[in-house]
C-alpha positions as CSV (number, residue, x, y, z in Angstrom):
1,X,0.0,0.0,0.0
2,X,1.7,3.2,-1.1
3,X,-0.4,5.4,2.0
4,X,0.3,3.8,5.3
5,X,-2.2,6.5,6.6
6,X,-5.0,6.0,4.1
7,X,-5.9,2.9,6.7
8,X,-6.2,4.9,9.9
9,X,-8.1,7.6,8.0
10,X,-10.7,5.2,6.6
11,X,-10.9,4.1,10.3
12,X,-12.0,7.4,11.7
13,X,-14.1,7.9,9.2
14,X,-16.3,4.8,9.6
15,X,-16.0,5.7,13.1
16,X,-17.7,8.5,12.4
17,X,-20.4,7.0,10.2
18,X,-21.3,5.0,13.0
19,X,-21.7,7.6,15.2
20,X,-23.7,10.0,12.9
21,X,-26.2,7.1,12.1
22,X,-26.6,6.2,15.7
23,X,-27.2,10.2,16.6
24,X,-29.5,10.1,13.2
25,X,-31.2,7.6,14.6
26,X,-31.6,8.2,18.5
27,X,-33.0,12.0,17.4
28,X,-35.7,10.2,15.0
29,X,-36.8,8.3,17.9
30,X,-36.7,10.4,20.1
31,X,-39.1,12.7,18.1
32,X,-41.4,9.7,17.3
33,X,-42.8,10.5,20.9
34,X,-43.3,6.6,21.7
35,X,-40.5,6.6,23.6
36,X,-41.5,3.7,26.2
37,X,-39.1,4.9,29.3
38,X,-38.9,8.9,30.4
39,X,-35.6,10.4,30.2
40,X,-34.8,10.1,33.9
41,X,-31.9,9.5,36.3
42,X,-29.6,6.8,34.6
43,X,-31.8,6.8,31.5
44,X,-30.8,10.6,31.0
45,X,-27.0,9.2,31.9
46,X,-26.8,6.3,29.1
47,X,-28.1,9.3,27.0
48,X,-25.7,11.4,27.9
49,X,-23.0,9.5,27.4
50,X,-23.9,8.4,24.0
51,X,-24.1,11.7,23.0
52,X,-20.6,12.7,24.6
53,X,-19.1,9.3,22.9
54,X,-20.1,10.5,19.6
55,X,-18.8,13.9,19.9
56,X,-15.6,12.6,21.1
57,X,-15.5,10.1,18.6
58,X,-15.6,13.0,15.6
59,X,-13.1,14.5,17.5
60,X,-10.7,12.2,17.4
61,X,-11.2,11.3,14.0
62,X,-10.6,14.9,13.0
63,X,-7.2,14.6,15.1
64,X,-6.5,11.6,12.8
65,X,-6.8,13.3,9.7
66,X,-4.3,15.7,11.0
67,X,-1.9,12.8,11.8
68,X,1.4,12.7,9.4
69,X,3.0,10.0,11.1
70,X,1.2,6.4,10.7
71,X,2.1,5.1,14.5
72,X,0.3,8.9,15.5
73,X,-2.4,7.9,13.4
74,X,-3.4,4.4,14.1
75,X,-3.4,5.6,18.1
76,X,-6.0,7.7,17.3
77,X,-8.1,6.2,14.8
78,X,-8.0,3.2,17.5
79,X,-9.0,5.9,20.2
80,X,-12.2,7.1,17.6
81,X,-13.0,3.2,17.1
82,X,-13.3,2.6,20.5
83,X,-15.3,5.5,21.1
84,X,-17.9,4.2,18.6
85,X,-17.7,1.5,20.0
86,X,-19.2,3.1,23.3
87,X,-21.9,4.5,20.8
88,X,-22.5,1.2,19.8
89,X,-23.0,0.3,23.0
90,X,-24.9,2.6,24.7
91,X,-27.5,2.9,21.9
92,X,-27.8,-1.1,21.8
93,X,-28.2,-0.8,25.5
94,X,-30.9,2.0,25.2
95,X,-33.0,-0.2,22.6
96,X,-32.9,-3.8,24.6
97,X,-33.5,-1.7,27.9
98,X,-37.3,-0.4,25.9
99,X,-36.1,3.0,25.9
100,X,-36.6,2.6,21.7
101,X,-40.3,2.5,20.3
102,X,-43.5,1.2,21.6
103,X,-45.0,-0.3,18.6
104,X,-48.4,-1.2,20.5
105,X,-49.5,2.9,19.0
């Protein structure tokens, strides 16, 4: 491969796929309104971190776009995979927990 950094780049970026299509959909059902569970103590917390994931996940990637050295950039395209990861996660956790749809409506 002549771009050792063309790897780590691709990385971030699905990383940051992932978290824009998680965010994409948590907003849409959110806005549904047949959200089953309330946003409430550590409902609001799984939320929150989600959220905080994702933006920290786009951060990182950003940072590994910036990256000229390969070793630099593989740190933190493994830093942005693991916070999608979290995204992951935590919106996973969120759907089997019921705070997705209520499809009795």
């Amino acid at each position: 491969m002549d771009n050792p950094l063309l790897v780590h780049r691709l990385r971030a970026l699905v990383a940051v796929f992932v978290c824009g299509s998680a965010l994409f959909l948590i907003h849409a059902i959110d806005t549904s309104g047949r959200v089953v569970v309330a946003r409430t103590g550590w409902v609001l917390a799984l939320v929150v971190a989600t959220y905080a994931a994702a933006g920290l996940a786009t951060a990182t990637a950003a940072y590994t776009f910036l990256q000229r050295r390969p070793e630099r950039a593989k740190r933190w395209s493994n830093v942005a995979t693991a916070f999608a990861i979290v995204v992951i996660v935590g919106f996973n956790t969120g759907w089997f927990l019921g705070l997705a749809v209520d499809d009795t409506l």
